[in-house]
N, C-alpha and C positions, 0 to 999 in steps of 0.2 A: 592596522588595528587601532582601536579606540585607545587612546591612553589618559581620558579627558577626569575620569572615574563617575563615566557616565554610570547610574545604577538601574536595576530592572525591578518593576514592582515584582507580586507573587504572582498575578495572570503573566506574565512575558517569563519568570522561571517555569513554569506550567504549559505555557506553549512550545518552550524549551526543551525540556522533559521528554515531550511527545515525540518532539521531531529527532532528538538524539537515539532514541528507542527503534524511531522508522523513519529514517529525512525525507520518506518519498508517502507521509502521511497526509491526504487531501486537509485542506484547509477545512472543509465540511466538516471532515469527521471528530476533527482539533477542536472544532466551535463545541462540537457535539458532547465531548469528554469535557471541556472547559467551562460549560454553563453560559456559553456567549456567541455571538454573529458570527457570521466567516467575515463578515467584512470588517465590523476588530480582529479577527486573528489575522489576515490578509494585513491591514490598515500596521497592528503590532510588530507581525512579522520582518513588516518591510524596514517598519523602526529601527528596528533591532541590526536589519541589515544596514542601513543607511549612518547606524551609528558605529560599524565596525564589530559590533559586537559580536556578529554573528554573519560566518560563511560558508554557505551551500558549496559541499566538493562532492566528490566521487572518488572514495579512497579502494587504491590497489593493494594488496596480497600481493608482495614480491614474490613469496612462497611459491603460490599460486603459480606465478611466472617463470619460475628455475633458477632462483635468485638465492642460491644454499650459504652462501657465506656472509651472513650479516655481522657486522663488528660495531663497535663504540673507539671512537679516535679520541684520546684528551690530548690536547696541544700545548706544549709550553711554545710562546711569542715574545720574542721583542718587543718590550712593550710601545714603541712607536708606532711596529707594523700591523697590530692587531684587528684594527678596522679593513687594512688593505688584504691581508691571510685570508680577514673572515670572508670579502668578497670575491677572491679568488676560490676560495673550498666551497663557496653557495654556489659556484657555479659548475660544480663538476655534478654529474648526473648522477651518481653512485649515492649524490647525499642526498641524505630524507629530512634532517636535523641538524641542526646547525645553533650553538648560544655561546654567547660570550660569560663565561663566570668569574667569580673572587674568589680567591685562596691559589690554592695551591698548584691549579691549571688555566688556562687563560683562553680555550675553546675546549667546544666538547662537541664534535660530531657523528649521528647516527650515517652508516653508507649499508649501503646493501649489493655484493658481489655477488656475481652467478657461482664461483667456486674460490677456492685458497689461490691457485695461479692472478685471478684476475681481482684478490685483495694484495695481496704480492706486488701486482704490477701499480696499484693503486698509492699503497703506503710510499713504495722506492722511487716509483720515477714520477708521481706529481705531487703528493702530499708532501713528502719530504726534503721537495728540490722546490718550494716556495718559497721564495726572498724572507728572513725573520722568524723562518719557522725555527726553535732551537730544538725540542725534541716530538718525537709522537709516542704515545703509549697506545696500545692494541689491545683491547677483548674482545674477542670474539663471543659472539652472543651462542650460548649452547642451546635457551629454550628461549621462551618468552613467556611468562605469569602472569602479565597483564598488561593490556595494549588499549587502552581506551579512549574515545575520543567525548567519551559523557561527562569530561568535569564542568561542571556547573557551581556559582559561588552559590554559599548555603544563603537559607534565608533568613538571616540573623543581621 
């Protein structure tokens, strides 16, 4: 990801906009709503990708897949081992999210389990038996209110 504090004029929030609504919106019809070429929107597009700003995925619905037991992990770490934890917990497949925070916990990771047995087996025999982890705290997520991949900076 970009950390350079590249910025986006208002056509590149505006091509943004479009493609968060539909990612799978033709270039054409983007020029078309935007008052401009496909080959600036192409040309912006690719900008935006080339500057990290911006990354074309294909996002899954664990739901969808039988994936009933989603939790939130906050980690308290030793604070030496904090970089080594967090690349150890990036790589377990269960997780969706993974950040390092300040205060009062020192990670915070989203996982996604098929049921309670295989969060069970998650928490006790890998999260917890990582070198430096000192505690793990558990919510289990009961709904979700809002899940969005459309934040965009305002235009101010």
């Amino acid at each position: 990801m970009s950390s350079s504090g590249e910025s986006m004029d208002e056509l590149d929030r505006r091509i943004l906009h479009t493609l968060q609504a539909d990612g799978r919106t033709p270039f054409a019809e983007i020029a078309r709503q935007v008052s401009v070429s496909e080959t600036t929107v192409r040309a912006r597009y690719q900008g935006l990708v080339e500057r990290g700003i911006v990354r074309t995925v294909a996002i899954v619905d664990p739901y969808a897949l039988g994936f009933q037991a989603p939790a939130i992990l906050v980690l308290s770490v030793e604070p030496a081992a904090v970089d080594e934890v967090a690349r150890t917990i990036e790589r377990l497949p269960e997780v969706s999210y993974l950040v390092m925070t300040l205060g009062a916990s020192d990670l915070i990771a989203e996982v996604f389990c098929r049921d309670l047995p295989h969060l069970t087996r998650l928490i006790t025999q890998q999260v917890r038996c990582i070198p430096g982890v000192r505690s793990v705290k558990v919510s289990m997520i009961a709904r979700s209110h809002k899940l969005s991949f459309r934040w965009a900076p305002d235009s101010g």
